[in-house]
NUDREN-507802 format. One record per residue: x, y, z of N, C-alpha, C, O in turn; residue number from 1. Coordinates in pm, 1 decimal. Layout:
<sites>
SITE       n.xx       n.yy       n.zz      ca.xx      ca.yy      ca.zz       c.xx       c.yy       c.zz       o.xx       o.yy       o.zz     i
SITE          X          Y          Z          X          Y          Z          X          Y          Z          X          Y          Z   NUM
...
</sites>
This chain:
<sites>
SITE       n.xx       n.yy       n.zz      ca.xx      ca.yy      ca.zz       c.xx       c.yy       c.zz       o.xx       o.yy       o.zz     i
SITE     1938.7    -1997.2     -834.0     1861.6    -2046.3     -721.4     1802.8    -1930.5     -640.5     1685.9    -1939.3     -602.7     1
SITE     1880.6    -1816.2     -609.7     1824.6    -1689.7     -586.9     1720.0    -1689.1     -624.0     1620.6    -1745.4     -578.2     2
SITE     1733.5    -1617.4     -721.9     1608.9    -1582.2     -828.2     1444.3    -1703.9     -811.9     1328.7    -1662.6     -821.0     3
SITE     1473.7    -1809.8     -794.1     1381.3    -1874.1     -808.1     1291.7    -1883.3     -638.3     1170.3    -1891.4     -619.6     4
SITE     1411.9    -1877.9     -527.4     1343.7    -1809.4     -371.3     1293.7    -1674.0     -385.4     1191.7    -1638.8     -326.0     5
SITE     1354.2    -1602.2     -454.8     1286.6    -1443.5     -482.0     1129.9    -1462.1     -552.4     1024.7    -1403.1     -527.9     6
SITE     1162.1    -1569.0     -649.1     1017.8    -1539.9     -722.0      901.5    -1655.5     -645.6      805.0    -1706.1     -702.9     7
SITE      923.1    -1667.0     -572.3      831.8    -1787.9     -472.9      773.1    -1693.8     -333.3      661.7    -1688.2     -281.2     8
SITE      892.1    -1631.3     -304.8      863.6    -1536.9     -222.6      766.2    -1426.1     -215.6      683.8    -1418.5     -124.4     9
SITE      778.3    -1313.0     -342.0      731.5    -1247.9     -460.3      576.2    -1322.7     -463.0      488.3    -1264.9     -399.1    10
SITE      542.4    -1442.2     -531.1      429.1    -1479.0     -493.7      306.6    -1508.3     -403.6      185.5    -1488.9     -414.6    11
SITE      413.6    -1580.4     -279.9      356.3    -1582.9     -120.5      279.1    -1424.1     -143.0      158.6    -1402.3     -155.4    12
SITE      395.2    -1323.1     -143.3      354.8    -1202.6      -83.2      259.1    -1144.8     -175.5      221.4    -1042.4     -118.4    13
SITE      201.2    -1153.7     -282.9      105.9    -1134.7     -379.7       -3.7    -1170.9     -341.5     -101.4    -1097.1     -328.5    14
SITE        2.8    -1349.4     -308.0     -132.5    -1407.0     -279.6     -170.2    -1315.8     -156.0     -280.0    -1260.1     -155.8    15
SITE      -76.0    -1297.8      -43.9     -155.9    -1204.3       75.3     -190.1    -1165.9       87.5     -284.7    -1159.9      166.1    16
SITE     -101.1    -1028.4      -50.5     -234.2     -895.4      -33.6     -351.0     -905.7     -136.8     -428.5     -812.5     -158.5    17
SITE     -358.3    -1058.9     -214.4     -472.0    -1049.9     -263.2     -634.0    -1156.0     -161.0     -747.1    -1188.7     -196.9    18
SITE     -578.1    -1168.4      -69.5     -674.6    -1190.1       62.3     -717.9    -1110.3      127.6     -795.4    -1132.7      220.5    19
SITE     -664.1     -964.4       82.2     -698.8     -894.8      169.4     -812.9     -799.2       73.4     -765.4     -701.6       15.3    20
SITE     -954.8     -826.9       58.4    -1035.9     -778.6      -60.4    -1050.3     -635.1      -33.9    -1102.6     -578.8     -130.1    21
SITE    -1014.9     -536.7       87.8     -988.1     -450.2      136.3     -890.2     -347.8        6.3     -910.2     -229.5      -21.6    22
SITE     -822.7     -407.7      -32.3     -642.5     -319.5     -123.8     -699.6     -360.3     -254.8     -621.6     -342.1     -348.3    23
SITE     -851.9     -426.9     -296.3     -868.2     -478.7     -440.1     -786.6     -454.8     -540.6     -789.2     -368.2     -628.0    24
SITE     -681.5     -579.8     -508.6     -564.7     -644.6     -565.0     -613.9     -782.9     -596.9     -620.5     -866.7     -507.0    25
SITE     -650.2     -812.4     -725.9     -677.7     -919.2     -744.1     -594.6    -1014.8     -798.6     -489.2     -959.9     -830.7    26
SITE     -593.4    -1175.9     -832.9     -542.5    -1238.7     -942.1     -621.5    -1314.1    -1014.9     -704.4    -1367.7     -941.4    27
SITE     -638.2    -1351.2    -1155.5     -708.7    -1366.4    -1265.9     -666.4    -1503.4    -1288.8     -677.7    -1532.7    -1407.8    28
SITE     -639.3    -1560.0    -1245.1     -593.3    -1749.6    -1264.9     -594.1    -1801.9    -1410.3     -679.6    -1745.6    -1478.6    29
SITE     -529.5    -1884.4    -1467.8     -540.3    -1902.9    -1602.9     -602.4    -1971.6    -1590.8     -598.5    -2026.5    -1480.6    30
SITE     -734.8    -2035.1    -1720.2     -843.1    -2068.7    -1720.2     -774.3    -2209.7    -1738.2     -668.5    -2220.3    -1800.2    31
SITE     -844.7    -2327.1    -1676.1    -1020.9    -2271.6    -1603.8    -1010.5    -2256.8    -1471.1    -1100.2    -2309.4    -1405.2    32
SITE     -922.4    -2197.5    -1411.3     -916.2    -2137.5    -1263.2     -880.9    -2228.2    -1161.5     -888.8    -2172.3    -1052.1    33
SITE     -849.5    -2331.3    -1154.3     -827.4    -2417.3    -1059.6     -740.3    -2411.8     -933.6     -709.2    -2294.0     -916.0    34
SITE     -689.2    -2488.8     -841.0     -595.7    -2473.4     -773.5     -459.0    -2427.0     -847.7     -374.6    -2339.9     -826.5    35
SITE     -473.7    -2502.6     -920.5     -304.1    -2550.2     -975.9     -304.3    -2431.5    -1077.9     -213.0    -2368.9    -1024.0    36
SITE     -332.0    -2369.5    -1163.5     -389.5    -2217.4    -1231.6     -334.2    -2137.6    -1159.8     -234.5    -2066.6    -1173.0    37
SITE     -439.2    -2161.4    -1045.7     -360.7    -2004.0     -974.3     -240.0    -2005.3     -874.0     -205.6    -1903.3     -814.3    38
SITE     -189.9    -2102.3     -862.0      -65.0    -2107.3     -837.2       35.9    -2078.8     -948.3      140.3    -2015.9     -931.4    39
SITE        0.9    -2122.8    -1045.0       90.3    -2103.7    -1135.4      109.7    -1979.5    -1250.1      192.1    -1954.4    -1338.1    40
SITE      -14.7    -1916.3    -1197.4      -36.2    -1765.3    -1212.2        9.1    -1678.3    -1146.6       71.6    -1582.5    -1192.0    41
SITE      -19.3    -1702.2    -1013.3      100.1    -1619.3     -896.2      258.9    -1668.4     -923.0      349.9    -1595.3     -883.9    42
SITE      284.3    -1777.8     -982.0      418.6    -1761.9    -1015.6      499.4    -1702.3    -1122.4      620.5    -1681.2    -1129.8    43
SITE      369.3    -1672.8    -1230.8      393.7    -1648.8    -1365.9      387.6    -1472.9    -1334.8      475.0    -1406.6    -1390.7    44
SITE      274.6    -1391.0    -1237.3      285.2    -1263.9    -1202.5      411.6    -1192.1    -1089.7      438.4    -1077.3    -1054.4    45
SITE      464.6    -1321.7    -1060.9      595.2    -1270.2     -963.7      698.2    -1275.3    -1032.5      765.4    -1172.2    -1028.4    46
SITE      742.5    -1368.8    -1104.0      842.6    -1370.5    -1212.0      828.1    -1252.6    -1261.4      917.0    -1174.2    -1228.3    47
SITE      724.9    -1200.6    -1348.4      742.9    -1087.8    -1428.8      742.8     -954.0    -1312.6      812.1     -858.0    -1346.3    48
SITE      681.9     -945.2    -1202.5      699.7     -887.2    -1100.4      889.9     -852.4    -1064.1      955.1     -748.1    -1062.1    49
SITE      927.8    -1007.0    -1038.5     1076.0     -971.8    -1001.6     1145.6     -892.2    -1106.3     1224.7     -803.1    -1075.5    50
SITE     1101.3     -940.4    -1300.5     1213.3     -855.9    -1401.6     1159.0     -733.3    -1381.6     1252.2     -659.5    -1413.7    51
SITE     1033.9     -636.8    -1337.0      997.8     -520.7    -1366.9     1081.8     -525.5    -1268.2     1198.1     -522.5    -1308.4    52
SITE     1070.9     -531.8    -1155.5     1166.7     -470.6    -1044.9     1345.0     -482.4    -1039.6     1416.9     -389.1    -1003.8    53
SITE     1377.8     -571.3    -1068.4     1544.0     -573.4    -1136.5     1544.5     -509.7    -1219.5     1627.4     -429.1    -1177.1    54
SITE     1507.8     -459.2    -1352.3     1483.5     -338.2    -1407.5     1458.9     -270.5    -1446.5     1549.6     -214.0    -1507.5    55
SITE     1318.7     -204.6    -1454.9     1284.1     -115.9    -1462.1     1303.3      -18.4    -1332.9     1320.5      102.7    -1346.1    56
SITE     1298.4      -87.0    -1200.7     1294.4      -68.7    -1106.4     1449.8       -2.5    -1015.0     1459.8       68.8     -915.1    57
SITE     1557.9      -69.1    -1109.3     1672.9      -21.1    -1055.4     1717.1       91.7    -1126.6     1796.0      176.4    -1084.8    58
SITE     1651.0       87.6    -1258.4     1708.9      240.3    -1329.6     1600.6      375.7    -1245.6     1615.6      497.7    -1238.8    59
SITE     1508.0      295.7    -1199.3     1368.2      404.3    -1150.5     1449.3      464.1     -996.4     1411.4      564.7     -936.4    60
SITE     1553.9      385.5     -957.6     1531.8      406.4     -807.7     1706.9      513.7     -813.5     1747.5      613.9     -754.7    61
SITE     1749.5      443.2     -892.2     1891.4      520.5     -952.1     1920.9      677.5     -978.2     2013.7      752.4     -947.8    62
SITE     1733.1      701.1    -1086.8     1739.8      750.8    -1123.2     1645.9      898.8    -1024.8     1619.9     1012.5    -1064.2    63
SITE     1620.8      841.2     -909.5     1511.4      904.8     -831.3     1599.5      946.1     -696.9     1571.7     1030.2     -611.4    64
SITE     1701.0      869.3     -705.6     1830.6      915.9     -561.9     1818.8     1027.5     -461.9     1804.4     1030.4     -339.6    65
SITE     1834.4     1155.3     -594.8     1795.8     1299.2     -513.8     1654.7     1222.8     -453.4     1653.6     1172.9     -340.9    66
SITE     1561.6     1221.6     -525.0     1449.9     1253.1     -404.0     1433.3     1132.8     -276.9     1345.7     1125.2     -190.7    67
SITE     1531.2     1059.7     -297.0     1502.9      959.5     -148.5     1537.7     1057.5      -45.4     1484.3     1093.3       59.6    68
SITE     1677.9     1099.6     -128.7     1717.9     1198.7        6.4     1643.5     1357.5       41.0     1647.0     1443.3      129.3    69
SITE     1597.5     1340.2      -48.8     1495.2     1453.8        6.3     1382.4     1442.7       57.3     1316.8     1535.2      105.1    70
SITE     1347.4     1314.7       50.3     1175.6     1258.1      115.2     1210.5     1169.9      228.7     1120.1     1130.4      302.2    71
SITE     1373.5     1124.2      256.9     1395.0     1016.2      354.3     1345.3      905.0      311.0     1321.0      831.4      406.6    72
SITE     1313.3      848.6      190.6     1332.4      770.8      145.7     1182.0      686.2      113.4     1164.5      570.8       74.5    73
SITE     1100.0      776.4      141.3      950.4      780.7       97.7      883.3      754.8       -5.3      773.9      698.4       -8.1    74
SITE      968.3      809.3     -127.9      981.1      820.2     -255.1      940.6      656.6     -309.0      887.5      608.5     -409.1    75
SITE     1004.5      599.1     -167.8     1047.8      444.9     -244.7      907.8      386.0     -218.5      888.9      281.5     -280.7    76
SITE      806.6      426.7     -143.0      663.8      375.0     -104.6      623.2      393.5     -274.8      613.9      304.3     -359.1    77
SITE      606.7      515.8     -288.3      551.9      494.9     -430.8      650.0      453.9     -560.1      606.7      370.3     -639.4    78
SITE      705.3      478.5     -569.0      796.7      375.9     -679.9      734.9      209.9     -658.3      674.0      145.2     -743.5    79
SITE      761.1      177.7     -557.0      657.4       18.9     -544.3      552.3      -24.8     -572.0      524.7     -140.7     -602.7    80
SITE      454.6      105.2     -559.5      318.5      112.1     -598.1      343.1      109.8     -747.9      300.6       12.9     -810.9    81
SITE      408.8      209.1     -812.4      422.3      213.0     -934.1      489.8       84.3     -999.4      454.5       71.7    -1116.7    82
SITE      579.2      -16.8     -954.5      635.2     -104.4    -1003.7      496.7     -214.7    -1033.4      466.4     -284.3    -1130.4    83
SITE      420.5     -186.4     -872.5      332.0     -319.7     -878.3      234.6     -326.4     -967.9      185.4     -425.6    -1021.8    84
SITE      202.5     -177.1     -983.9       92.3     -137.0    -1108.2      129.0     -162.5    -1207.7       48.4     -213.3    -1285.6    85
SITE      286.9     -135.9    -1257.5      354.4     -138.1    -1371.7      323.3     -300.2    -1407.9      275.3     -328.1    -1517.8    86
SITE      351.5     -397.9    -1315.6      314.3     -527.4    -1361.7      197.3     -554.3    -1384.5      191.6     -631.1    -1480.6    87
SITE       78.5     -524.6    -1335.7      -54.8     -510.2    -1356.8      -39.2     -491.3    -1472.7      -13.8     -584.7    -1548.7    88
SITE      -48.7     -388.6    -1506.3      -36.8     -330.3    -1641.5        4.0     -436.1    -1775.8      -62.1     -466.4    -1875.1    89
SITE      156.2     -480.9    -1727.1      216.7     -585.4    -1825.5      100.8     -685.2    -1866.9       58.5     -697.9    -1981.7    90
SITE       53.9     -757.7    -1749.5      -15.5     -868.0    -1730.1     -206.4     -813.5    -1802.9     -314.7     -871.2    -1793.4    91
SITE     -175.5     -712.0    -1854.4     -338.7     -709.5    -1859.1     -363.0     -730.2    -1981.0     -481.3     -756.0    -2003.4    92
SITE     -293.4     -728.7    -2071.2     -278.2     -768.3    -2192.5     -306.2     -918.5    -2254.2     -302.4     -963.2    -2368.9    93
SITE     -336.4     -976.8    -2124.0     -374.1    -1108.7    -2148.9     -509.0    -1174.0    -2040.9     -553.4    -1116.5    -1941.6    94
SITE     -542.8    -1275.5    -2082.5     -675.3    -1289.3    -1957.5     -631.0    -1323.2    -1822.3     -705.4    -1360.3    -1731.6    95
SITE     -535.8    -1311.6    -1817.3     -480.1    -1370.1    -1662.9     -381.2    -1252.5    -1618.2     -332.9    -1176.9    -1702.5    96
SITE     -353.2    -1240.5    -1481.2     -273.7    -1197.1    -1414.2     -288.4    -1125.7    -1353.6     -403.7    -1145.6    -1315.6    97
SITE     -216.6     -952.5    -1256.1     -263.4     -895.2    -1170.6     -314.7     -778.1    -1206.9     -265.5     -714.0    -1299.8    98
SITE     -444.7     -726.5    -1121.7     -529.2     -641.8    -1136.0     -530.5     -575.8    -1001.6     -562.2     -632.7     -897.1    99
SITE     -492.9     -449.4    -1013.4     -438.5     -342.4     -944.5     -586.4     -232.6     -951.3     -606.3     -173.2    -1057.2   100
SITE     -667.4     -215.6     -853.4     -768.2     -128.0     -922.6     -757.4        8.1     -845.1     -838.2       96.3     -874.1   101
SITE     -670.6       29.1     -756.3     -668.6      172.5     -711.3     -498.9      170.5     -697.7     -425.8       77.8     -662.9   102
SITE     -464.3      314.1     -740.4     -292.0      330.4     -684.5     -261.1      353.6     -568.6     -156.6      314.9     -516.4   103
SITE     -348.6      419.9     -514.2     -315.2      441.9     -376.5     -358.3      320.8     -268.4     -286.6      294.3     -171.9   104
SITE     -501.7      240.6     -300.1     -469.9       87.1     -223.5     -341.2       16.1     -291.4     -282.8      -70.3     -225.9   105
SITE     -301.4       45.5     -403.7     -174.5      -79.3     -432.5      -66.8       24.5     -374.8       39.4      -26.3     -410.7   106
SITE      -41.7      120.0     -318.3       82.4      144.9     -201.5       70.4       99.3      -96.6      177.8       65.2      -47.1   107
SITE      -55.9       74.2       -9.0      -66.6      -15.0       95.3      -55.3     -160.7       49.4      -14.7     -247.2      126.9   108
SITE      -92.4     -188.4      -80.4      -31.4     -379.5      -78.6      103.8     -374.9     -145.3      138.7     -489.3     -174.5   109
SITE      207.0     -268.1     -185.5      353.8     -268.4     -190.7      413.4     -250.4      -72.3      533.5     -271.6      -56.0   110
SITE      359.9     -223.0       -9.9      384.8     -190.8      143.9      421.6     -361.8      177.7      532.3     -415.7      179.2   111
SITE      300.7     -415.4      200.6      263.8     -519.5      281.3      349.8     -621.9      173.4      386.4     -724.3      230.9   112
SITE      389.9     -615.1       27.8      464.1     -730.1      -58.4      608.3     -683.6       26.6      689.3     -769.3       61.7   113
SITE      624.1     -569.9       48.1      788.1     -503.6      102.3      821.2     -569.6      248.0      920.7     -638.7      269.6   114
SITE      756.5     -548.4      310.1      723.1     -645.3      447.8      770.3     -764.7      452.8      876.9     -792.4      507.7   115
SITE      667.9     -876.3      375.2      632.5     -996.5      376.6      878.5    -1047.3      278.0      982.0    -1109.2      302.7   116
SITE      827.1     -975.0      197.8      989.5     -996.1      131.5     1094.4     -987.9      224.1     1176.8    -1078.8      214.2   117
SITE     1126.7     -852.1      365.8     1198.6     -848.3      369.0     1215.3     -951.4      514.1     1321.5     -990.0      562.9   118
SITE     1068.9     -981.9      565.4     1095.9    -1096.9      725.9     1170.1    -1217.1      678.3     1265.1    -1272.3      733.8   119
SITE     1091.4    -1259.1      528.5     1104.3    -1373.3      439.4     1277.7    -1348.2      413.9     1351.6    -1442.6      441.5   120
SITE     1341.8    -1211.9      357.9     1478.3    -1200.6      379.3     1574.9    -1239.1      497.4     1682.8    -1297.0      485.3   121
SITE     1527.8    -1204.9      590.3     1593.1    -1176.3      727.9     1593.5    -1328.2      771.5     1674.9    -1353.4      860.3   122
SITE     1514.3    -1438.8      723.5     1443.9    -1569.6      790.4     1551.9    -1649.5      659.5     1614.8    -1742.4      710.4   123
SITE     1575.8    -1635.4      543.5     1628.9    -1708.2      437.1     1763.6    -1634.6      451.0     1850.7    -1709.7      407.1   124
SITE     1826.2    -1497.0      502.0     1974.2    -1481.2      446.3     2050.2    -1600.1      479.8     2003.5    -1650.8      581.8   125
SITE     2175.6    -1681.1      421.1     2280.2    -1714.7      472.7     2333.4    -1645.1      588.2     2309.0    -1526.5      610.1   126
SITE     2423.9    -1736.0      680.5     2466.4    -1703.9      791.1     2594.6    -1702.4      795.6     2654.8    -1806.1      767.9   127
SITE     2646.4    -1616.8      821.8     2807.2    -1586.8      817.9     2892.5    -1681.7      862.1     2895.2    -1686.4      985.0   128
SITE     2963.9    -1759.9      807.3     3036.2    -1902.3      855.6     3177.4    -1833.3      920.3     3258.4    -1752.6      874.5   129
SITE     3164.9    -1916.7     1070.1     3289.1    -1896.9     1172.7     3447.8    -1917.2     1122.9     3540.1    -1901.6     1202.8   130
</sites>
């Protein structure tokens, strides 16, 4: 059930920064593009979004330790960029999914997916029972 608020979440925060034509972050809707397409495209690019980031993403961040602590933890801006591209990437292999066209605008929309995840965290954690 996690997993399935993570990957709903994950989407919300996709569609956002793809409103913002500013970070040209797009999504490619499965044909023939409809409402229901691209919903179900943003769910199909967050899903694969959440496994790059569970892991590829946990051996990347594991494996990058020294430099959080040497950048204060900066490191982790671009690792995100790189995760989000990394899914781009996955997804381009087919006619649908996300299109990432600059790395350095997709650190400002990993930024803004990191954001949107963690209010969405803070608003969904469980509450410590008395």
């Amino acid at each position: 059930m996690r997993f399935v608020i993570r990957v709903v979440i994950n989407a919300f925060a996709i569609w956002v920064v793809t409103l913002i034509t500013a970070l040209q972050v797009t999504i490619i809707p499965f044909p023939p593009g409809e409402t229901l397409q691209l919903v179900l495209t943003l769910l199909a690019v967050a899903v694969i979004f959440a496994l790059v980031n569970t892991f590829i993403g946990t051996v990347i961040k594991v494996l990058a330790f020294p430099l959080y602590i040497l950048t204060l933890g900066l490191i982790g801006l671009l690792i995100n960029a790189f995760l989000l591209w990394l899914t781009a990437w996955i997804t381009s292999f087919w006619d649908w999914g996300l299109r990432v066209e600059d790395f350095w605008l997709g650190i400002v929309a990993a930024i803004i997916i990191s954001l949107i995840n963690w209010v969405f965290g803070i608003i969904l954690r469980p509450r410590a029972k008395d």
